[in-house]
C-alpha positions as CSV (number, residue, x, y, z in Angstrom):
1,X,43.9,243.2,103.9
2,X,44.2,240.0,101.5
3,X,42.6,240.0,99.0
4,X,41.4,236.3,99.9
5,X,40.4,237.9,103.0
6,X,38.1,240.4,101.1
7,X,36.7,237.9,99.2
8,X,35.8,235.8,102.3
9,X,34.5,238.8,103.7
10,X,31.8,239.8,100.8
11,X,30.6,236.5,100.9
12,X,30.1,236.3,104.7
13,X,28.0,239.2,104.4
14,X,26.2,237.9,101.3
15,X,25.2,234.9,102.6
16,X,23.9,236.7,106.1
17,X,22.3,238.8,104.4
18,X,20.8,236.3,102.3
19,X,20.0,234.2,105.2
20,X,18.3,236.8,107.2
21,X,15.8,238.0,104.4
22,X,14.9,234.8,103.8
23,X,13.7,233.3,107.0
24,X,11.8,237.2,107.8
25,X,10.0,236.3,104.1
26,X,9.2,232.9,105.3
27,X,7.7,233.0,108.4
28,X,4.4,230.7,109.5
29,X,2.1,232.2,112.1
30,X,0.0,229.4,113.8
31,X,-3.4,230.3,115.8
32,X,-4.6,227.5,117.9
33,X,-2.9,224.7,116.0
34,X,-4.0,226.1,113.0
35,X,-2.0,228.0,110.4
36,X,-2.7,232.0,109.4
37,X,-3.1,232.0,105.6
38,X,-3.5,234.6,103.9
39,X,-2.7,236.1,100.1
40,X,0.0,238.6,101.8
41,X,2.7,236.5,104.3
42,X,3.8,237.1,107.4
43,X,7.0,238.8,107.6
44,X,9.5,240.6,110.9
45,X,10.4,244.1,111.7
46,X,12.6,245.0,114.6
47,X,12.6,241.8,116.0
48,X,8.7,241.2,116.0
49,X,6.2,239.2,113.5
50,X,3.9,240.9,111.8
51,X,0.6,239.5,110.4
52,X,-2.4,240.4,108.3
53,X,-4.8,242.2,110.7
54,X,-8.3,241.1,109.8
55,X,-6.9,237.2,109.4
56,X,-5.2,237.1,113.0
57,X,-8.6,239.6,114.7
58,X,-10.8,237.2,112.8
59,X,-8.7,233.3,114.2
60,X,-9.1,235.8,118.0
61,X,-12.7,236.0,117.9
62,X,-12.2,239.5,117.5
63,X,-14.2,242.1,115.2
64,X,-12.3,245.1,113.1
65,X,-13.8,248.6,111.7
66,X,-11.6,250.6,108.9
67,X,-12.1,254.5,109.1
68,X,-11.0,255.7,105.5
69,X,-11.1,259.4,106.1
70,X,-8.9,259.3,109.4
71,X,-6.5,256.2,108.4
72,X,-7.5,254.7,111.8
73,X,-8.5,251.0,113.1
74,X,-10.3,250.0,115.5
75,X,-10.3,246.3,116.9
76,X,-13.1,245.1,119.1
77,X,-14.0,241.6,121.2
78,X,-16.1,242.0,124.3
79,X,-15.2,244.7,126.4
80,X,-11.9,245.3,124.9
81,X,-11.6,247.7,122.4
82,X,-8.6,248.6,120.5
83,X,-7.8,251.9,118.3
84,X,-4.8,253.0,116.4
85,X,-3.6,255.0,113.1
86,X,-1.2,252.6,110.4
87,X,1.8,254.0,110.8
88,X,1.7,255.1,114.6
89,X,2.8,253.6,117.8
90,X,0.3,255.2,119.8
91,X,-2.5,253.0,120.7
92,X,-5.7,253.3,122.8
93,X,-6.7,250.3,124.6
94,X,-10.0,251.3,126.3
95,X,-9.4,254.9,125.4
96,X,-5.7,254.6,127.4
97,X,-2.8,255.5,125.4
98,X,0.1,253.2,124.9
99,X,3.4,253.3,122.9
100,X,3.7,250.0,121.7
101,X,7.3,248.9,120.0
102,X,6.4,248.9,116.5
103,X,3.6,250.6,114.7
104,X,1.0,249.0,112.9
105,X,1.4,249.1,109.0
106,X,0.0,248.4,105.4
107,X,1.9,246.3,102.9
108,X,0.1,244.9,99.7
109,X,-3.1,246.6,100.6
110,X,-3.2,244.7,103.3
111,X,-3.3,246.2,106.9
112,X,-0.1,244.2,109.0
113,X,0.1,244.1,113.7
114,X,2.5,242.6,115.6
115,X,1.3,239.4,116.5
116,X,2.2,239.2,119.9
117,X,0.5,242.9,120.9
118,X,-2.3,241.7,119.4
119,X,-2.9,238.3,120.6
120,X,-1.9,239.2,124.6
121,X,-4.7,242.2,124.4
122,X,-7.3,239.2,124.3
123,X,-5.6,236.9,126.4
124,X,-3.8,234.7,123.8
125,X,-0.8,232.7,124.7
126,X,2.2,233.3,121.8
127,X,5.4,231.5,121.8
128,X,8.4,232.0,119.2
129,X,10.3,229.1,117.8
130,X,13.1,230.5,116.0
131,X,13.8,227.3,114.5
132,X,11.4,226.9,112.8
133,X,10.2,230.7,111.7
134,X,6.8,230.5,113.0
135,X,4.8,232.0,116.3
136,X,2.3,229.8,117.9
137,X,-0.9,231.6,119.5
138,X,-3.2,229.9,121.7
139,X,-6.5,231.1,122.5
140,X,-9.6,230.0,124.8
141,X,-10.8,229.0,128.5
142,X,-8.4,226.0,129.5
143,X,-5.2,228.1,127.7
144,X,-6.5,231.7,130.0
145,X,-7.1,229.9,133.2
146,X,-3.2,228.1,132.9
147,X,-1.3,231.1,131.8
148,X,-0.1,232.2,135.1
149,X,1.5,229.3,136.1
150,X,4.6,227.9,135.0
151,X,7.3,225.4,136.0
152,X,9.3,226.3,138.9
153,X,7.0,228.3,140.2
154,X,6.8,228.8,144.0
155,X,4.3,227.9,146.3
156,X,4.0,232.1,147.2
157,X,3.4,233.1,143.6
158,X,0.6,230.6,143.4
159,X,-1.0,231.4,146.8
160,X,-1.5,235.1,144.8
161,X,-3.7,234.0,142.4
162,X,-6.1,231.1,143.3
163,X,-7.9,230.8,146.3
164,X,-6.3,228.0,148.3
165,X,-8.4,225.2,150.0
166,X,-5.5,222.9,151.2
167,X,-1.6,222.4,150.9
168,X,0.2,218.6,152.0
169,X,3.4,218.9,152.9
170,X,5.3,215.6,151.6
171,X,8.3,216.5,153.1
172,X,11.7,216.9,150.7
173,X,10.7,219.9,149.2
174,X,7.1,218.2,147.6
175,X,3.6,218.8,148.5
176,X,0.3,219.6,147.1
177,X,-1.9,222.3,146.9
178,X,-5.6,222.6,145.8
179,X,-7.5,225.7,145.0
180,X,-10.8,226.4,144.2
181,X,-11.4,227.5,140.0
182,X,-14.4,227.1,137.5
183,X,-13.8,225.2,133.5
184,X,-16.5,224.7,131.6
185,X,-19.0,226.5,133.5
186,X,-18.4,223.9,136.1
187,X,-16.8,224.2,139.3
188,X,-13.4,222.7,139.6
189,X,-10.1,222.1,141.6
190,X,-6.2,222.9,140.8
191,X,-3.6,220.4,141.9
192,X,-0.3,221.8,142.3
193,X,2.2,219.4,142.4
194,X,5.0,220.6,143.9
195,X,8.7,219.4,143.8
196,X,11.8,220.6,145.2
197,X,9.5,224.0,146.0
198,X,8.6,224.0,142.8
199,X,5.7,223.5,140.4
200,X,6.1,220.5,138.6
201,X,3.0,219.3,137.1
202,X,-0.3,220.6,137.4
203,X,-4.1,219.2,137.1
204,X,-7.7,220.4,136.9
205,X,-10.3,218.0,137.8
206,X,-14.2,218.7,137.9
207,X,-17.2,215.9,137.6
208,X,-20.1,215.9,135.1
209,X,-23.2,213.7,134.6
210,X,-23.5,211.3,131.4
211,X,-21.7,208.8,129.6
212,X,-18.0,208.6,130.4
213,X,-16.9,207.6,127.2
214,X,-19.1,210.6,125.6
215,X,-18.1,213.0,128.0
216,X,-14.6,212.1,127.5
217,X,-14.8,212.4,123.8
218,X,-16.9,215.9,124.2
219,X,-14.4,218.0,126.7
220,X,-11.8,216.5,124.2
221,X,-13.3,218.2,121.3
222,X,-13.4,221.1,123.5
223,X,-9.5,221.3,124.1
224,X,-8.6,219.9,121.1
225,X,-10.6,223.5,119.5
226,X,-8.3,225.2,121.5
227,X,-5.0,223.3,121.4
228,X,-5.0,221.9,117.6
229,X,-3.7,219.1,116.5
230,X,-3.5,216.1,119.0
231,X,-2.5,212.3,118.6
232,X,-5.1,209.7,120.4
233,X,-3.4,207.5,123.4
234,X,-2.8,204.6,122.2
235,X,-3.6,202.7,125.8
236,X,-7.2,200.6,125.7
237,X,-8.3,202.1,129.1
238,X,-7.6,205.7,127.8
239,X,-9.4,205.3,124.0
240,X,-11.0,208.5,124.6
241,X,-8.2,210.1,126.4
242,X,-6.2,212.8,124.1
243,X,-2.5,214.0,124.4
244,X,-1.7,217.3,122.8
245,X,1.4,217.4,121.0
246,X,1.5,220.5,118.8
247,X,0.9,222.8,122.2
248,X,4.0,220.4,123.7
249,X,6.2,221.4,120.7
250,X,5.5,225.2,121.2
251,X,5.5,225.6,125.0
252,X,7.5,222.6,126.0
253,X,4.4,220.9,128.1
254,X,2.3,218.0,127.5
255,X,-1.5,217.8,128.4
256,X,-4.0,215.0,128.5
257,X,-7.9,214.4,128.9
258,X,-8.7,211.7,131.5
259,X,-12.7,210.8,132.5
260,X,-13.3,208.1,134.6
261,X,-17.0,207.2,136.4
262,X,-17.0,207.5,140.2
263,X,-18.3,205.7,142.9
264,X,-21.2,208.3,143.0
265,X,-22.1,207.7,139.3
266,X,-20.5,210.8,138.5
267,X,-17.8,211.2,135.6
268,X,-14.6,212.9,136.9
269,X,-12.7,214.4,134.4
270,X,-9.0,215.7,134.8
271,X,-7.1,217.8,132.5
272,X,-3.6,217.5,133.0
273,X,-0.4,219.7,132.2
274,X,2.8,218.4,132.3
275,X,6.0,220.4,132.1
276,X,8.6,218.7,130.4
């Protein structure tokens, strides 16, 4: 071999090298539109992000116990409890063993999980931009009850899980379901809309009694808790209407906040998702 070609050689791997350590020592990890800071970084091993354990339990809602003498975790939120050893890729979920991927581990005195393991067990959303280093997690009611459901999906798969009350048949592969579901502690409707078999956009709407405007601003507040950072619709009639765009930029979907008074005096709100 040349010895240009050497050369060209030790520098390709030099700079992939070089390349490769530095995006896995500058990863972000966001928690619903919020960022995970802590004194110790994230950082990747075999292919997953890693992130401090009692920062990421405590963004989940979730509580942590440290067992010096057996080198053991445990991870609780409701009825789900989590257990495991640093070090280990046997975990009990519930007292159920499983072999997860890559074991828990300590760095900097600080005690590192995989993000994604540990944000799915409490029914956390994640999403991996490799462009720009960082995991997004979402967490709470609205981002649980729309996890199933995704675009494309067919008419079939959704019948599984909701309890269907009517479907419209538009002809040219659209129609529209509804199914019966509860937001809010209030009892709502889905609306699939389908298009060429195929979910294309999808909407929850439910009433409530009050001021529209306040009630608009409130369930706002409410998915904005959830979702993060939003930018206001710029539109008059919609002043109180909000349009999440961080949750757009992770999982390639838009939703807004409508509330509008009915005929009955009733405030109708509609939360919709729309897949880009």
């Amino acid at each position: 071999m040349k010895r240009s070609s050497i050369i060209l050689a030790v520098l390709f791997l030099l700079f992939g090298l070089s390349s490769t350590t530095s995006a896995s020592d500058n990863i972000k990890a966001m928690v619903n539109g919020s960022s995970v800071d802590s004194d110790v970084p994230a950082f990747a091993k075999n292919g997953r992000v890693l992130v401090p354990l009692r920062v990421i339990t405590e963004k989940l809602g979730a509580g942590v116990n440290w067992c010096p003498k057996t080198n053991s975790i445990t991870i609780k939120n409701g009825m789900k409890s989590i257990h495991f050893k640093l070090n280990s890729k046997l975990v009990l979920i519930n007292g159920k063993e499983t072999i997860i991927d890559v074991a828990p581990t300590a760095k900097n005195n600080r005690a590192f999980i995989p993000i994604r393991f540990i944000s799915e067990q409490f029914g956390a959303a994640v999403k991996w931009l490799s462009n720009e280093q960082t995991p997004y997690t979402f967490k709470g009611e609205l981002t649980s009850l729309l996890k199933p459901f995704y675009k494309g999906m067919p008419l079939k798969e959704i019948d599984k899980l909701v309890k269907k009350v009517d479907y419209w048949d538009l002809s040219y592969g659209e129609g529209l379901l509804t199914a019966k579901t509860k937001i809010y502690g209030k009892d709502a409707l889905f609306l699939f809309y389908m298009k060429d078999h195929g979910l294309k956009n999808l909407q929850i709407a439910f009433e409530d009694s009050g001021d529209v405007q306040e009630l608009g601003k409130y369930y706002s507040g409410m998915v904005k808790d959830e979702l993060g950072a939003y930018t206001l619709n710029k539109e008059t009639y919609y002043d109180f209407t909000s349009e999440w765009k961080q949750y757009s930029k992770a999982f390639d979907t838009s939703y807004n906040l409508n509330a509008q008074k009915t005929n009955e005096g009733k405030v109708s709100i509609t939360i919709n998702k729309v897949f880009e």
